[in-house]
mmCIF file as gemmi writes it, N, C-alpha and C atoms, coordinates in Angstrom:
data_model
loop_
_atom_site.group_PDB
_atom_site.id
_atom_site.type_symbol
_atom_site.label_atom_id
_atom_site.label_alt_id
_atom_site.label_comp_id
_atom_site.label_asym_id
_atom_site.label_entity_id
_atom_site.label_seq_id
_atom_site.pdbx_PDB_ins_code
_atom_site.Cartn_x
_atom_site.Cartn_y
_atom_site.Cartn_z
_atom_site.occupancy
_atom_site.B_iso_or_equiv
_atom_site.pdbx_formal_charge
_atom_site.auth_seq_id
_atom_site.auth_asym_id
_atom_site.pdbx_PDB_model_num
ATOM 1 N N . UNK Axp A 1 ? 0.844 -1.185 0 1 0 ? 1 A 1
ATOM 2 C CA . UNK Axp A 1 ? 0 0 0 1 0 ? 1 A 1
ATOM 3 C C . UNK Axp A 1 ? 0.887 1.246 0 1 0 ? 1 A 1
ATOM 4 N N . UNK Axp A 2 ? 0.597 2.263 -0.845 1 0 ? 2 A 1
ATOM 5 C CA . UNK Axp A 2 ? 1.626 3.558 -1.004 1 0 ? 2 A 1
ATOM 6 C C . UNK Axp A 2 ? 1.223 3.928 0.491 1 0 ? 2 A 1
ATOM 7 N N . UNK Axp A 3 ? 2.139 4.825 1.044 1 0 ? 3 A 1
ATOM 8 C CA . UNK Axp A 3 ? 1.781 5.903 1.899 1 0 ? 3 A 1
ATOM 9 C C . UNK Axp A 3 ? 1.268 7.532 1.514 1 0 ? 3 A 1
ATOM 10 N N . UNK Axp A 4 ? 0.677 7.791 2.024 1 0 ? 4 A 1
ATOM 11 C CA . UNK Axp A 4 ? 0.153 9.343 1.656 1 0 ? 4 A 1
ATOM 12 C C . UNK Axp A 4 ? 1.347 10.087 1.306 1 0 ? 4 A 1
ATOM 13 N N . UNK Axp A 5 ? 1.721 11.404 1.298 1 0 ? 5 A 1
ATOM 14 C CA . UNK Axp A 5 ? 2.743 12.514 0.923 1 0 ? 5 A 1
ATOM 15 C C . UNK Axp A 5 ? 1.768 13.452 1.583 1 0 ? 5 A 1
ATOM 16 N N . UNK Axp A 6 ? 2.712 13.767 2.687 1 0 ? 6 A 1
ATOM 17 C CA . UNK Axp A 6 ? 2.578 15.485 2.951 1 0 ? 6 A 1
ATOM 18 C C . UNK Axp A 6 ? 3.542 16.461 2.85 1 0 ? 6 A 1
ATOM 19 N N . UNK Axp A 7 ? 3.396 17.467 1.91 1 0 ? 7 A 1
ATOM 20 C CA . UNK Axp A 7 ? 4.579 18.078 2.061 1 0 ? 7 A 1
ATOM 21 C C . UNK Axp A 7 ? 4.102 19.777 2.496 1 0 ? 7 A 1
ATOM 22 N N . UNK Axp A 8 ? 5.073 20.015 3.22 1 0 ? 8 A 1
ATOM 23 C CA . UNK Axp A 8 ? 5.218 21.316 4.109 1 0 ? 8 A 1
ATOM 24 C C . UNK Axp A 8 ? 6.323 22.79 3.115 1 0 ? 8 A 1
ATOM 25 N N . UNK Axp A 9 ? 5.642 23.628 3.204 1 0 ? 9 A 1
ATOM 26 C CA . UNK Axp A 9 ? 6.213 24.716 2.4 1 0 ? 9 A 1
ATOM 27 C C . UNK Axp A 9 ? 6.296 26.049 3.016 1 0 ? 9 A 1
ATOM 28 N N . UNK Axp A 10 ? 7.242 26.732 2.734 1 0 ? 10 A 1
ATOM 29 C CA . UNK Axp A 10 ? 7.398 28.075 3.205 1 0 ? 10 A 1
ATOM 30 C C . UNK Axp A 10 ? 8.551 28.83 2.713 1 0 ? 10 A 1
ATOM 31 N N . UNK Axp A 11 ? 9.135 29.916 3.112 1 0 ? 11 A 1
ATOM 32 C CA . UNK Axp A 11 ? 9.618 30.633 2 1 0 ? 11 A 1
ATOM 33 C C . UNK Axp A 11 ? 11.166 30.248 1.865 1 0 ? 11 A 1
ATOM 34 N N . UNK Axp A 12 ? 11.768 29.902 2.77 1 0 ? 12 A 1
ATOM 35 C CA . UNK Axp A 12 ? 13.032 29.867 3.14 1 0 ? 12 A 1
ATOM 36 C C . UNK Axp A 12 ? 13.406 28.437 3.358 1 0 ? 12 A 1
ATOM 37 N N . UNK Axp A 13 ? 12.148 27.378 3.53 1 0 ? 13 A 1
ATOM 38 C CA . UNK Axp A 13 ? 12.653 26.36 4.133 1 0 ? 13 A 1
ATOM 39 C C . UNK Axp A 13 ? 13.731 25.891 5.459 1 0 ? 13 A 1
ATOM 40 N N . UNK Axp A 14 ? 13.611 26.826 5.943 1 0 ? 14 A 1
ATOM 41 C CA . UNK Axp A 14 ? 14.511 26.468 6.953 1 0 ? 14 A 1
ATOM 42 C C . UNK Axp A 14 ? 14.137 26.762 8.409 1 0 ? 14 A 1
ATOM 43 N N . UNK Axp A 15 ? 13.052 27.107 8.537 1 0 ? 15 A 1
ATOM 44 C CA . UNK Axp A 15 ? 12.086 27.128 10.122 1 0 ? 15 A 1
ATOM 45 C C . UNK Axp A 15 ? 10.819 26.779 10.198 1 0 ? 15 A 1
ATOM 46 N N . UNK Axp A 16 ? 9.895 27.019 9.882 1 0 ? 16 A 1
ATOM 47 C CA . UNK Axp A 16 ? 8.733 26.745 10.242 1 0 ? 16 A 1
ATOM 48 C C . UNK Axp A 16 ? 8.415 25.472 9.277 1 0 ? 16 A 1
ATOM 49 N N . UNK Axp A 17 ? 8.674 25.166 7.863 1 0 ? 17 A 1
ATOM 50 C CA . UNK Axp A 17 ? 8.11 24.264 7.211 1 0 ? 17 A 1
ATOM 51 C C . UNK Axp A 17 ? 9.235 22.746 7.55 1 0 ? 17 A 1
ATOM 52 N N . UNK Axp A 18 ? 10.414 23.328 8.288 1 0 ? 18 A 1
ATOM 53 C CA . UNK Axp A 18 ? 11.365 21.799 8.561 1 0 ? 18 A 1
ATOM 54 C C . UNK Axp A 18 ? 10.942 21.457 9.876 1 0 ? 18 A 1
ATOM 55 N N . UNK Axp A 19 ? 10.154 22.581 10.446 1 0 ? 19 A 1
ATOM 56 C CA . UNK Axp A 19 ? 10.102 22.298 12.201 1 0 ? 19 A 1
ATOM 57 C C . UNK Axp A 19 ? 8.548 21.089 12 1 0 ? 19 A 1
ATOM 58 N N . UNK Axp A 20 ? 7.926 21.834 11.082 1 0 ? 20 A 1
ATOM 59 C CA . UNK Axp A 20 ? 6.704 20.683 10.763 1 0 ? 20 A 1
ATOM 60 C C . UNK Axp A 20 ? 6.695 19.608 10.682 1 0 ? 20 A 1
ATOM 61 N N . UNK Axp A 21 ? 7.661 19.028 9.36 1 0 ? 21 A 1
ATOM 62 C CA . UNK Axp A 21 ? 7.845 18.157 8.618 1 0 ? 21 A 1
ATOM 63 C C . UNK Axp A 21 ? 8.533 17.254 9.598 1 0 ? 21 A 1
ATOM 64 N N . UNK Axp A 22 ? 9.393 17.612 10.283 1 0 ? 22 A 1
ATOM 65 C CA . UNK Axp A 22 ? 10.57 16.675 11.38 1 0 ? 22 A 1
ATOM 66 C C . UNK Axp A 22 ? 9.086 16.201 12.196 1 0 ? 22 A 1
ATOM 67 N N . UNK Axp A 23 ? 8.184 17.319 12.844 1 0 ? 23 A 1
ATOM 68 C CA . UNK Axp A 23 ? 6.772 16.605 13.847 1 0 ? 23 A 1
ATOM 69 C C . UNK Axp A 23 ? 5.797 15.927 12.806 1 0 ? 23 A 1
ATOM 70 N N . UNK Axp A 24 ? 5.952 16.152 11.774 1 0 ? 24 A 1
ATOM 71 C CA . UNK Axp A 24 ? 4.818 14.599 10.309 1 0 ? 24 A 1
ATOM 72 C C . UNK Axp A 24 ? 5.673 13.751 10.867 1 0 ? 24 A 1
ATOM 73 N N . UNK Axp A 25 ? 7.356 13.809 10.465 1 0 ? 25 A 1
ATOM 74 C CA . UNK Axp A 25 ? 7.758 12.368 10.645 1 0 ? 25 A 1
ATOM 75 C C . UNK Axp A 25 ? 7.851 11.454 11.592 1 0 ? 25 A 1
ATOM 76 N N . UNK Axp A 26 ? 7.862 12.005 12.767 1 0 ? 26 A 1
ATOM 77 C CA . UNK Axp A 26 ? 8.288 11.389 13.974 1 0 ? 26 A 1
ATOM 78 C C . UNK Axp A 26 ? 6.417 11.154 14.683 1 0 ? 26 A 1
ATOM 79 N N . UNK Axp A 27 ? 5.963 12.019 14.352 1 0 ? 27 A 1
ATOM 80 C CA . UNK Axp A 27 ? 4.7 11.34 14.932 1 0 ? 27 A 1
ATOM 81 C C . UNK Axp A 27 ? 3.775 10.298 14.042 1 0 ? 27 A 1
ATOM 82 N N . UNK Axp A 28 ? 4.134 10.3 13.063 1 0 ? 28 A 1
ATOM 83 C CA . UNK Axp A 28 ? 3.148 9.172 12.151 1 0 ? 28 A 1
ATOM 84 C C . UNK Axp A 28 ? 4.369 7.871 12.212 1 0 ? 28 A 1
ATOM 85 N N . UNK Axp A 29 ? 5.283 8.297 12.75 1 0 ? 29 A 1
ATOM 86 C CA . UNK Axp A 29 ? 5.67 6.661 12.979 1 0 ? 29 A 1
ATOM 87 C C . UNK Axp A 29 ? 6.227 6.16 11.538 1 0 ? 29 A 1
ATOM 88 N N . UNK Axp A 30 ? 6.596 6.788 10.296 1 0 ? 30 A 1
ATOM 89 C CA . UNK Axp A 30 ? 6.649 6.025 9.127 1 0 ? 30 A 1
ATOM 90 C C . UNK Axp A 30 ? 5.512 5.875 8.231 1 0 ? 30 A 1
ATOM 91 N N . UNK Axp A 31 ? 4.371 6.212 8.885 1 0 ? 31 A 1
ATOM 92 C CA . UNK Axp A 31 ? 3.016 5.553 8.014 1 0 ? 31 A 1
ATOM 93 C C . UNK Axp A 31 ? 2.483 7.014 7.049 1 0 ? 31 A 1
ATOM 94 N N . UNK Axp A 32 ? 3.36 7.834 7.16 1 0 ? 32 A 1
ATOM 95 C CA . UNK Axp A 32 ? 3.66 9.208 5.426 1 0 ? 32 A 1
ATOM 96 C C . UNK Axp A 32 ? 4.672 9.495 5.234 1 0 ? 32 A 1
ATOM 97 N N . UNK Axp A 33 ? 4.803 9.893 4 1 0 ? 33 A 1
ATOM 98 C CA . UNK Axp A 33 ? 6.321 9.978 3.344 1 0 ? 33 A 1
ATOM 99 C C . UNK Axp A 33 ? 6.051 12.05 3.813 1 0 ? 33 A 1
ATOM 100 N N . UNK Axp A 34 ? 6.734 12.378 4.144 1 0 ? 34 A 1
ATOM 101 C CA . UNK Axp A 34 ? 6.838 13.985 4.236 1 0 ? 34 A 1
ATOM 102 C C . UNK Axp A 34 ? 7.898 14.664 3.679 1 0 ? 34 A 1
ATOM 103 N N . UNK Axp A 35 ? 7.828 16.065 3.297 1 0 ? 35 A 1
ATOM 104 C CA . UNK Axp A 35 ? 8.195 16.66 2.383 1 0 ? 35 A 1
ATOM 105 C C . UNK Axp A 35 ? 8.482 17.95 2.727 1 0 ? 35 A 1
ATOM 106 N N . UNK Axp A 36 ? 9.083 18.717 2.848 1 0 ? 36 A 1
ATOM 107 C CA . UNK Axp A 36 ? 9.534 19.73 2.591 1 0 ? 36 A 1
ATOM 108 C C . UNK Axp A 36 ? 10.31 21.148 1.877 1 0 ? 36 A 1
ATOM 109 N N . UNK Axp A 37 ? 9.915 22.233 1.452 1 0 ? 37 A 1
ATOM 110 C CA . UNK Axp A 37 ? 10.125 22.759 0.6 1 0 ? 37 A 1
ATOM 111 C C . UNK Axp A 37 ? 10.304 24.232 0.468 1 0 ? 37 A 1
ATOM 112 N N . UNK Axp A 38 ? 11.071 24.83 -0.184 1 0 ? 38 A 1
ATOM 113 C CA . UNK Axp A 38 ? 10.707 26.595 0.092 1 0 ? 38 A 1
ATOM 114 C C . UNK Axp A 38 ? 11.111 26.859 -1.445 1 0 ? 38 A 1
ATOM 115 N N . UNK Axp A 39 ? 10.082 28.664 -1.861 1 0 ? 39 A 1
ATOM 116 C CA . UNK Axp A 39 ? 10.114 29.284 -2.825 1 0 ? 39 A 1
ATOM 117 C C . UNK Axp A 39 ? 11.257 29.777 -2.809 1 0 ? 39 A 1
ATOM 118 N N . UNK Axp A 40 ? 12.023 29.998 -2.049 1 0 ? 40 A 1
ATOM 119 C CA . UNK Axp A 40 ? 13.536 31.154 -1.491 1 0 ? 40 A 1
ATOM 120 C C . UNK Axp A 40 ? 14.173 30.586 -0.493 1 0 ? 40 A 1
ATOM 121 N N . UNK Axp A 41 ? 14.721 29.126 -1.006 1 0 ? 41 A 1
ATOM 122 C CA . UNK Axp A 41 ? 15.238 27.803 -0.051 1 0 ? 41 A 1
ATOM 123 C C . UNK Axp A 41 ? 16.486 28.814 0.595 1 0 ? 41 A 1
ATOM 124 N N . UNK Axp A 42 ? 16.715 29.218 2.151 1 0 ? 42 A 1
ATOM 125 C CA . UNK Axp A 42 ? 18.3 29.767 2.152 1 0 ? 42 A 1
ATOM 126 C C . UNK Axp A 42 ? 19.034 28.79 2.44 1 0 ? 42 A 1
ATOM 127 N N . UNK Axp A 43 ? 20.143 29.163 2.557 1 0 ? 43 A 1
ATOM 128 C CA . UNK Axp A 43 ? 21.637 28.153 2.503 1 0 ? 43 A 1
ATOM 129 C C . UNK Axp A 43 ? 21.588 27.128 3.484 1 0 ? 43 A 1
ATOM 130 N N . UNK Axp A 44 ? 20.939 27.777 4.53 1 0 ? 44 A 1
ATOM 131 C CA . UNK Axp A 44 ? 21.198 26.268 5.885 1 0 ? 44 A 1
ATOM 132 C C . UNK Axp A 44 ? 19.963 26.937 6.937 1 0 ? 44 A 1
ATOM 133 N N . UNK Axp A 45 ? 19.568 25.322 7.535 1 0 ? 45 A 1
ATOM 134 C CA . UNK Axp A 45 ? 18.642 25.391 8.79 1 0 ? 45 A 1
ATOM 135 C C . UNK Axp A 45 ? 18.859 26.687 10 1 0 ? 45 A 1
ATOM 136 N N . UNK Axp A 46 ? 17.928 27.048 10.49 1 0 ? 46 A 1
ATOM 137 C CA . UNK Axp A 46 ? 18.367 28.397 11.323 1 0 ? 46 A 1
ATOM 138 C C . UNK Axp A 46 ? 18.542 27.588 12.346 1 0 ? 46 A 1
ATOM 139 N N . UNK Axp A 47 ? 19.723 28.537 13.22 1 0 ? 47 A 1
ATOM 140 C CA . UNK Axp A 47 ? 20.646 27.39 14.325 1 0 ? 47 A 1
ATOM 141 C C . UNK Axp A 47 ? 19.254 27.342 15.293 1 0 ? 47 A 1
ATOM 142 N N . UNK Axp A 48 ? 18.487 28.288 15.344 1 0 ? 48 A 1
ATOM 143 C CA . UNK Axp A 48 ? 17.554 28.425 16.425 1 0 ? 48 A 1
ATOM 144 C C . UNK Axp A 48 ? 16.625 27.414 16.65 1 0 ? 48 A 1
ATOM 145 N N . UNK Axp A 49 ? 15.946 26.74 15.17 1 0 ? 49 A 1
ATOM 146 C CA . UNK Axp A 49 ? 15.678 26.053 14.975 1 0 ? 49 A 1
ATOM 147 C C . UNK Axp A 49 ? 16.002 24.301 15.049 1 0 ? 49 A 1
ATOM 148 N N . UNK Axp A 50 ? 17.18 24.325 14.863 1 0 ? 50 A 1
ATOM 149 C CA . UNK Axp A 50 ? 17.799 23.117 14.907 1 0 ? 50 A 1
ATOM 150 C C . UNK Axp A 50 ? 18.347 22.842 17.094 1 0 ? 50 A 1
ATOM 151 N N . UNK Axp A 51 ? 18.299 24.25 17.43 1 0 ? 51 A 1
ATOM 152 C CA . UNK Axp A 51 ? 18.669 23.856 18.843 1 0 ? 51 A 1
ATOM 153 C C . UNK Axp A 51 ? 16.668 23.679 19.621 1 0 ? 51 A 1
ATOM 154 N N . UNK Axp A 52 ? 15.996 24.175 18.707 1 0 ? 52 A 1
ATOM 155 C CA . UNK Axp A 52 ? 15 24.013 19.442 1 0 ? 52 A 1
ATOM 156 C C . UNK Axp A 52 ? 14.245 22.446 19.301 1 0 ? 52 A 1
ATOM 157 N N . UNK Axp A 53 ? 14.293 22.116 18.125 1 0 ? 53 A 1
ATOM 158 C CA . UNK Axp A 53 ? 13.922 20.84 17.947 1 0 ? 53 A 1
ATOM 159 C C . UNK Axp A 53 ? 14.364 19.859 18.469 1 0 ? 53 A 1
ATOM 160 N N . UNK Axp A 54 ? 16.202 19.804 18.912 1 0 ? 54 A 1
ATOM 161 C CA . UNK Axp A 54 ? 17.105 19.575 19.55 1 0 ? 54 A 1
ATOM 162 C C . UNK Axp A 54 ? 16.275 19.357 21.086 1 0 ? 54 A 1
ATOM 163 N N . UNK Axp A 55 ? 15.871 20.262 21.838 1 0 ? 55 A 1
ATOM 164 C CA . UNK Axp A 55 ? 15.366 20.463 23.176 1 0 ? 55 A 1
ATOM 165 C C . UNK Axp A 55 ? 14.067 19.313 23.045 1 0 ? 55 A 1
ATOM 166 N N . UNK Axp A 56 ? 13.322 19.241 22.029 1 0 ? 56 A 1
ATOM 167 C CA . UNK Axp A 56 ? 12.194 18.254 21.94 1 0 ? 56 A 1
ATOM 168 C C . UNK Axp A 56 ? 12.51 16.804 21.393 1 0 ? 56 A 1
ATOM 169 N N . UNK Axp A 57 ? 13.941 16.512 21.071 1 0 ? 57 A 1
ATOM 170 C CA . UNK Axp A 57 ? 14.649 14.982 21.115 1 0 ? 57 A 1
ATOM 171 C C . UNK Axp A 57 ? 14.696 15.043 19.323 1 0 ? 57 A 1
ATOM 172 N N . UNK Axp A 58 ? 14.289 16.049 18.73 1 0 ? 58 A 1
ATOM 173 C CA . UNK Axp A 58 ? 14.292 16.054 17.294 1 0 ? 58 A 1
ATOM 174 C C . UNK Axp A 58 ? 15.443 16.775 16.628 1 0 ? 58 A 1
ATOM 175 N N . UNK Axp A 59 ? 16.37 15.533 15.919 1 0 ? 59 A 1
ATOM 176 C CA . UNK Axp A 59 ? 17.752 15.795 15.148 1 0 ? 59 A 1
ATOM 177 C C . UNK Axp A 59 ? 17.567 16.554 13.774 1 0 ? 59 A 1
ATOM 178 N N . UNK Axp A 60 ? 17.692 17.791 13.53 1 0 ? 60 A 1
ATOM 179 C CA . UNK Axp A 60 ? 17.454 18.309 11.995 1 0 ? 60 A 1
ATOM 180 C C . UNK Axp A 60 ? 18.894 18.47 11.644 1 0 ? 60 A 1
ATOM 181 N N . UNK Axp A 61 ? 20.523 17.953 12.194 1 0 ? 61 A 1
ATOM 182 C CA . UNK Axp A 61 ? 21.661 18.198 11.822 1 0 ? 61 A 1
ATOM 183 C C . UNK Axp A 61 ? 21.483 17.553 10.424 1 0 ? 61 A 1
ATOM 184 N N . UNK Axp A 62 ? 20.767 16.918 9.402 1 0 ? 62 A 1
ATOM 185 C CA . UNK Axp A 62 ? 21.038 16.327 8.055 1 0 ? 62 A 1
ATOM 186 C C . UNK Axp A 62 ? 20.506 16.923 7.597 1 0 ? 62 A 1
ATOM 187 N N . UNK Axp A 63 ? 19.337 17.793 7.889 1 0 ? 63 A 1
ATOM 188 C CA . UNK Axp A 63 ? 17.996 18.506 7.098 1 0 ? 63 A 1
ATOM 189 C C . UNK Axp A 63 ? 19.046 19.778 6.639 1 0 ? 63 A 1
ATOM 190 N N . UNK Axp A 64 ? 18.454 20.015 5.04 1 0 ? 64 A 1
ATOM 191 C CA . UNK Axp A 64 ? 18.942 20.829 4.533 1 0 ? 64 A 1
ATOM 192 C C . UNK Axp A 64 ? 17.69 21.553 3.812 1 0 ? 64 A 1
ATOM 193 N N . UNK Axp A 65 ? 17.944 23.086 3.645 1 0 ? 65 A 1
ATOM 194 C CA . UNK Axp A 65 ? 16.575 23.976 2.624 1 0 ? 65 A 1
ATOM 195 C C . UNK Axp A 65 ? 16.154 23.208 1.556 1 0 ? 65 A 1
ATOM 196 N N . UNK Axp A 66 ? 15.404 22.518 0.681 1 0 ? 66 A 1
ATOM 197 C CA . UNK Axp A 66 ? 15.534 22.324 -0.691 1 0 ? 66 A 1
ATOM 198 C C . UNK Axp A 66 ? 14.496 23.697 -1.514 1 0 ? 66 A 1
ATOM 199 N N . UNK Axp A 67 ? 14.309 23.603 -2.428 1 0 ? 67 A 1
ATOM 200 C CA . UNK Axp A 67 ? 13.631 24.351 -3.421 1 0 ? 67 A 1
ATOM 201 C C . UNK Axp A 67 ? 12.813 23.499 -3.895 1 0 ? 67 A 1
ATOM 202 N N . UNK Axp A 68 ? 11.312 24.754 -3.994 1 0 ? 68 A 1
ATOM 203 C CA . UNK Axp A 68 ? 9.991 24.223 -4.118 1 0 ? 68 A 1
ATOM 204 C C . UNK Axp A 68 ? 10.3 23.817 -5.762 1 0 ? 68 A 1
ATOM 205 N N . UNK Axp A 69 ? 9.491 22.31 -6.274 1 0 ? 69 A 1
ATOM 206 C CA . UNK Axp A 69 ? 9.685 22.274 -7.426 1 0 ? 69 A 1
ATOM 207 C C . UNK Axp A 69 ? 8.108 21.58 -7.685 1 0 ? 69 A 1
ATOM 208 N N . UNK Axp A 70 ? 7.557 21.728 -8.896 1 0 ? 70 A 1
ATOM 209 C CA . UNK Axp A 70 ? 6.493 21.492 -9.317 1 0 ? 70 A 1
ATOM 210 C C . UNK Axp A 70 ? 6.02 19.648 -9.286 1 0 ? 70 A 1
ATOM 211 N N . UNK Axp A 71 ? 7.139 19.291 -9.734 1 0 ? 71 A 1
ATOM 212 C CA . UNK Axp A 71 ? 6.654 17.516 -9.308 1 0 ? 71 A 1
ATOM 213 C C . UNK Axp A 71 ? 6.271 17.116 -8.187 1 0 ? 71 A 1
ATOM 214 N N . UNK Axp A 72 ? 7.458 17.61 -7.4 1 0 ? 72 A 1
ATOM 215 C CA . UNK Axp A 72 ? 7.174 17.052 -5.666 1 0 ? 72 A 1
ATOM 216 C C . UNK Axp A 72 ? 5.786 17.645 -5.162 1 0 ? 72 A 1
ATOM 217 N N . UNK Axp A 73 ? 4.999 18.778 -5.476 1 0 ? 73 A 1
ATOM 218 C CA . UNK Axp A 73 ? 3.626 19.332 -4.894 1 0 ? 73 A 1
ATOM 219 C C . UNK Axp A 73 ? 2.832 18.664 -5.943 1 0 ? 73 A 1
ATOM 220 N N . UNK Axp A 74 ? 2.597 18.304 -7.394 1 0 ? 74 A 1
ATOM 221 C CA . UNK Axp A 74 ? 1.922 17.52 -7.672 1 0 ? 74 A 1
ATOM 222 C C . UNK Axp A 74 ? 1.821 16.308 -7.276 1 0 ? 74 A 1
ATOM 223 N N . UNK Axp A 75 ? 2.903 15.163 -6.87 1 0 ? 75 A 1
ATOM 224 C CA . UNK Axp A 75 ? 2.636 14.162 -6.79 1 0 ? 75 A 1
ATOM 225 C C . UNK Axp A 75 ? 2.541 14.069 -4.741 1 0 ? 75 A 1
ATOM 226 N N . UNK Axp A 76 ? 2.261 15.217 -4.197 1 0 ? 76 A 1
ATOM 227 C CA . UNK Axp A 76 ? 1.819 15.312 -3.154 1 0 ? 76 A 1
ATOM 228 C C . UNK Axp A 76 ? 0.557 15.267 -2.775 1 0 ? 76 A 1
ATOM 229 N N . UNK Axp A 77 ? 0.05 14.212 -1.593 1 0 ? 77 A 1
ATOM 230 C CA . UNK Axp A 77 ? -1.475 14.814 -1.409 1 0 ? 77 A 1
ATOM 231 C C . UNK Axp A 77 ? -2.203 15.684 -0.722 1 0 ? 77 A 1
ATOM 232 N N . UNK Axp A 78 ? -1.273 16.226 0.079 1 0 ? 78 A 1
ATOM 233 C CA . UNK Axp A 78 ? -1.338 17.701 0.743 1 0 ? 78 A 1
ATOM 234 C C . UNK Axp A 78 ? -0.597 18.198 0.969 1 0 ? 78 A 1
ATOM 235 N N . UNK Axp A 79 ? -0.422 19.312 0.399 1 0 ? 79 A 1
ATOM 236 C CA . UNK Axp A 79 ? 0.413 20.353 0.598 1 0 ? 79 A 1
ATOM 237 C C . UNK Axp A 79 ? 0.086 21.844 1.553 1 0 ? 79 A 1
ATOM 238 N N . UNK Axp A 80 ? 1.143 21.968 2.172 1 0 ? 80 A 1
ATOM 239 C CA . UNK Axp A 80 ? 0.506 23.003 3.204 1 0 ? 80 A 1
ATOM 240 C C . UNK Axp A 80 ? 1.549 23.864 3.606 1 0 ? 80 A 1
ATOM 241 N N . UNK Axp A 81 ? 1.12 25.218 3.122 1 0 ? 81 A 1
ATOM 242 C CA . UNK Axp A 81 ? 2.096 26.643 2.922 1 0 ? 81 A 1
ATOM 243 C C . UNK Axp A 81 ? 2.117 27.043 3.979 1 0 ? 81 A 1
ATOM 244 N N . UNK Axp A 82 ? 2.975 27.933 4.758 1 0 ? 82 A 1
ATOM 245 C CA . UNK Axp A 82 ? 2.915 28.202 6.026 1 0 ? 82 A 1
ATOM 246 C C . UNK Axp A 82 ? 3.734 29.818 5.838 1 0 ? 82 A 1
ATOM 247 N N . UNK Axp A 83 ? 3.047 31.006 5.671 1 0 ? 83 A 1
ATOM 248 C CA . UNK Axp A 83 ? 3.409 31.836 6.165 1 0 ? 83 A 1
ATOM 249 C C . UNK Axp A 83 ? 4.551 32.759 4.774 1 0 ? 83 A 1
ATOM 250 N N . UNK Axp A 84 ? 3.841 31.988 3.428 1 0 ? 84 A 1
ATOM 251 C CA . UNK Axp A 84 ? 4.42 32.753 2.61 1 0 ? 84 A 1
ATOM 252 C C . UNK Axp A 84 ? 4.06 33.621 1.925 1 0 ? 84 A 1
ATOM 253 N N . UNK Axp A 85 ? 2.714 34.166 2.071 1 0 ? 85 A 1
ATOM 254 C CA . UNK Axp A 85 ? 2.272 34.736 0.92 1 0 ? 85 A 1
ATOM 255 C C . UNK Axp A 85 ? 2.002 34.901 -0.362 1 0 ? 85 A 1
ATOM 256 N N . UNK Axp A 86 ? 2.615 35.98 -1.37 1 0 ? 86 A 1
ATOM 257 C CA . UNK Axp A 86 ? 2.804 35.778 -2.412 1 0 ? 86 A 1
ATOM 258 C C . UNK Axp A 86 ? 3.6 34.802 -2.833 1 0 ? 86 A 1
ATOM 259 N N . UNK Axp A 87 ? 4.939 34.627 -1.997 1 0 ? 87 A 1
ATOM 260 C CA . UNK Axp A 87 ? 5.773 33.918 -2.539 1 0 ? 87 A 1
ATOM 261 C C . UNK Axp A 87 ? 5.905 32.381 -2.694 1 0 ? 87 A 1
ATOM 262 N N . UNK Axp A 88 ? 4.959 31.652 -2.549 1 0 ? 88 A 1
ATOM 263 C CA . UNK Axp A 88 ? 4.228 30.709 -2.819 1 0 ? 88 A 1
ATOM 264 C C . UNK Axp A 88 ? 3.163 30.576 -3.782 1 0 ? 88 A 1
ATOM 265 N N . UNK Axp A 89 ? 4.284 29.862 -4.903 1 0 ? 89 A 1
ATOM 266 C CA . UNK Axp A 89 ? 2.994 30.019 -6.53 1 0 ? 89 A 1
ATOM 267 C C . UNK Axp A 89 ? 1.766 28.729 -6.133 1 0 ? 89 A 1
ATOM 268 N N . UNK Axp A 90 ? 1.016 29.064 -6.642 1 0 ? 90 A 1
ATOM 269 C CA . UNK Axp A 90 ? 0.135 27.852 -6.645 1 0 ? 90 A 1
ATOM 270 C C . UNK Axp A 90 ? 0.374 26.672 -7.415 1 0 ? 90 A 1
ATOM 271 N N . UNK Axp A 91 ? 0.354 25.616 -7.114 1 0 ? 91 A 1
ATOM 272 C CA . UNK Axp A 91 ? 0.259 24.368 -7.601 1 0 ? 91 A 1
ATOM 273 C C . UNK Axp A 91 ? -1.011 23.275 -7.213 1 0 ? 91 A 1
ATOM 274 N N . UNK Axp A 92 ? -1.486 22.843 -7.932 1 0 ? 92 A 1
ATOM 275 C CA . UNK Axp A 92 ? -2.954 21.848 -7.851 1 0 ? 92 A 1
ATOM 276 C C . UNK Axp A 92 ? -2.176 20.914 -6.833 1 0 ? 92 A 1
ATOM 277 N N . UNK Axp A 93 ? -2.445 19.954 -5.965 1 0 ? 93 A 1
ATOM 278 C CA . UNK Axp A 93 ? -2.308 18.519 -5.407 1 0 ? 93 A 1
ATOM 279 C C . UNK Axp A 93 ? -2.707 17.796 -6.476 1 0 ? 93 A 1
ATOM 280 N N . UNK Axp A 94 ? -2.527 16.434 -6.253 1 0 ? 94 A 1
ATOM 281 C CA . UNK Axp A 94 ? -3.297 15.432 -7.033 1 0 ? 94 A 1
ATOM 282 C C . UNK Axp A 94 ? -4.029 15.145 -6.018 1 0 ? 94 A 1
């Protein structure tokens, strides 16, 4: 049986949509593939971020920004923007 896809988006990728995606993965146990993504991926995780997740037993030292790309939100089944505004083009789900 596939697993669902959720993928998490925001502008920078590197706080609010990795802080998500790390709590999809660790609380579904494996049972969704999760995703993460930004319109204006920056260079690296904010330390603030990575020490805070850190404090809640959650490792983001491998997680890196990627860039939003049109396959990965189509072949997603929910996608969920967090705090970008304009800078988040629209893309359909399947």
């Amino acid at each position: 049986m596939t697993r669902p896809t959720i993928m998490f988006v925001c502008v920078h990728n590197a706080g609010r949509s990795q802080m998500a995606a790390a709590f999809a993965k660790t609380l579904s146990g494996g049972r969704i593939e999760v995703r993460s993504a930004g319109s204006a991926p920056a260079d690296s995780i904010n330390p603030v971020v990575r020490e805070a997740m850190a404090e809640v037993g959650i490792d983001l030292a491998a997680a890196r920004p990627r860039v939003l790309v049109a396959e990965d939100v189509q072949s997603s089944d929910v996608v969920i923007t967090m705090g970008c505004g304009d800078a988040c083009p629209f893309f359909p789900a399947r």
